[in-house]
N, C-alpha and C positions, 0 to 999 in steps of 0.2 A: 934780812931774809924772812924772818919771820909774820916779818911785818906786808909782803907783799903777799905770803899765801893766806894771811886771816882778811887782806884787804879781797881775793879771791874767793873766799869762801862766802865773803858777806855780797859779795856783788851775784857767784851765784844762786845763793840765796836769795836776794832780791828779785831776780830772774825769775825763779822758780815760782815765787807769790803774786808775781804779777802776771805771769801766763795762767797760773789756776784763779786769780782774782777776775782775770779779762775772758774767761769762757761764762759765758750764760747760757739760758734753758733753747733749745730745741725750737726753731719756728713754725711756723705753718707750713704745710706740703703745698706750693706752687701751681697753677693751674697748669693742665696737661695741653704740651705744646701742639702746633697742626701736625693732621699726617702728613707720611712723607710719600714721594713722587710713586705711582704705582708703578711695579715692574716690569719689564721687557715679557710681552706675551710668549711661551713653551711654542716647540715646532710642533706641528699637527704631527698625529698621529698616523700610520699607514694604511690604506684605505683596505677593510677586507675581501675575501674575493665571494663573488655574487652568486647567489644558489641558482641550479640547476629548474629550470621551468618543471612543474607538474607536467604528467601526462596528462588528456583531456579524458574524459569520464564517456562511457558508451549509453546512447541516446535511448530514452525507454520509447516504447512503441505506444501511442497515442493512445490513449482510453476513451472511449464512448458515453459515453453519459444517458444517450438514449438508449443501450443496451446492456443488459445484466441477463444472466441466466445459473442455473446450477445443477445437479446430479441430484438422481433418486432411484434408490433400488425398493422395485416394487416386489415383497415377498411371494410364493405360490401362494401362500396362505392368506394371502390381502384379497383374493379374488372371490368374487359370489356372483352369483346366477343376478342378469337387471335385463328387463325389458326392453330395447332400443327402438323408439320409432322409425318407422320406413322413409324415405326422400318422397315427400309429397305424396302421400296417403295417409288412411288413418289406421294404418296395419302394425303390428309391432312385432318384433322379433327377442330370440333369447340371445344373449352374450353375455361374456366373461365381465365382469366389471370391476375397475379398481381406483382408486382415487389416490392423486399427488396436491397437496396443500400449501401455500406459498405466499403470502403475503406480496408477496412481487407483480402478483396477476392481479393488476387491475381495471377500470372498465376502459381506459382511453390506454390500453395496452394491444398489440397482440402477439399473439403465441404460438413457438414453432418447438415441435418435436423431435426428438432423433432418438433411435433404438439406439445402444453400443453394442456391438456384437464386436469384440476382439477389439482389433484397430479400426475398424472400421466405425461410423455414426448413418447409419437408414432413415431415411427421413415418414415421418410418419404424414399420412394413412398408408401403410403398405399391405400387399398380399404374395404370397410365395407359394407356391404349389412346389410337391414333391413327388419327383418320379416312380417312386419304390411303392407308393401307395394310392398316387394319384391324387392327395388329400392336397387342400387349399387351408391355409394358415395366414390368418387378419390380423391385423393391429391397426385400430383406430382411437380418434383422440377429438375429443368437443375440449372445447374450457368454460370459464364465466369466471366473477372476481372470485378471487380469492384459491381457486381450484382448476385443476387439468383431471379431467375423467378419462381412463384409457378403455378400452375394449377390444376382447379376445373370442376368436373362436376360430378351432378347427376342424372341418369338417371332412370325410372320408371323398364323400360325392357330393354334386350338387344336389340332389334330390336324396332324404333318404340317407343310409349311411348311419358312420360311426362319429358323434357329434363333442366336443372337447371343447369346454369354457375356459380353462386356466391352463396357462404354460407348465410345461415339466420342469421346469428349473426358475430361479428368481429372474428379474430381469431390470437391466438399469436404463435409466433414459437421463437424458439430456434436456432440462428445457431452457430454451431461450425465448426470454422476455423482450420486447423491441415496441418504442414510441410511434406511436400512428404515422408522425412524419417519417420515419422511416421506411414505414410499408408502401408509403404512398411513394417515394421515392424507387423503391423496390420495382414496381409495376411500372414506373413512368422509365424506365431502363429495362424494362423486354426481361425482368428475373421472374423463373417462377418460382412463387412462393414454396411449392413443394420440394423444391432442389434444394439440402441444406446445405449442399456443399458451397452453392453458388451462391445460395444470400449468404453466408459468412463470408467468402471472395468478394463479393460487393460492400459490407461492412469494413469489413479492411482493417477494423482493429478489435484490438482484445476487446472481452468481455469479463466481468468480475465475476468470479464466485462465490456465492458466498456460504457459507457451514453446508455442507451434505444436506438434509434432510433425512 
């Protein structure tokens, strides 16, 4: 008996030196095998839902290019005493006079005036008599580059009388600036020039303003 568990112990012993004898070192890492089959494509996603249209934008009103005009309030205190020659003589007379300055007025321009009086725009040269006194009240208007001259006077009578160079209060006016082709087109459509309501109806669209003066 004894003799079979020392003949066991020597065999596994032998076992045991020959499996730690038969391991060796660690080999090289293998090259990296191909990829594998690419996978089944994901279900699409759900479509989301579509936005509502903009409203459409409200159209601006055509701008002019050959007209520009602007506001000026001409103070009492602007006005002095100026000579005005007569319509074809060599006579001169006295009026109120005052000047509006405007870089806009130039020499292939011409120029149209309007009083403001409330809501309302006068177009200028005008003249207004008053019952209460019988007195006639002017306002006229020359230009050249660069300036619009206005001119004032009221007078009691035509002859003689109580004679008034400057307004009793400030006064604003409106000038509009407008390119030759316009005016010429003006005329060749039966406007008069002096109606401001109706060349602005015939222009038909805005006009820019630009700073007060």
């Amino acid at each position: 008996m004894n003799k079979i568990v020392r003949l066991f112990s020597v065999l596994a012993l032998a076992s045991t030196v020959a499996f730690v004898s038969c391991k060796g070192d660690t080999g090289d890492q293998g090259p990296i095998g191909p990829a594998g089959p690419t996978g089944a494509a994901g279900t699409n996603g759900t479509d989301g839902v579509d936005g509502t249209n903009g409203t459409d934008g409200v159209d601006g009103l055509d701008g002019n290019a050959n007209v520009k005009s602007f506001l000026a309030t001409v103070a009492v205190a602007d006005w002095a005493n100026v000579e005005r020659s007569g319509i074809g003589s060599g006579t001169t007379s006295t009026w109120g006079g005052a000047a509006v300055s405007s870089d806009l007025i130039t020499a292939d321009k011409a120029v149209f005036v309007a009083l403001i009086s409330g809501e309302e725009k006068i177009s200028l040269p005008v003249s207004l008599s008053k019952e209460i006194d019988g007195s006639v009240e002017s306002l006229l208007f020359s230009y050249k580059t660069g300036q619009v001259s206005l001119y004032y006077k009221n007078q009691t009578q035509l002859f003689g009388g109580n004679v008034s160079y400057k307004p009793q209060m400030d006064l604003q006016v409106k000038v509009t600036v407008v390119e030759e082709v316009e005016v010429a087109a003006l005329k060749a459509a039966g406007i008069s020039l002096d109606d401001y309501d109706a060349v602005m109806s015939y222009l038909g669209r805005s006009v820019q303003l630009p700073t007060q003066l």
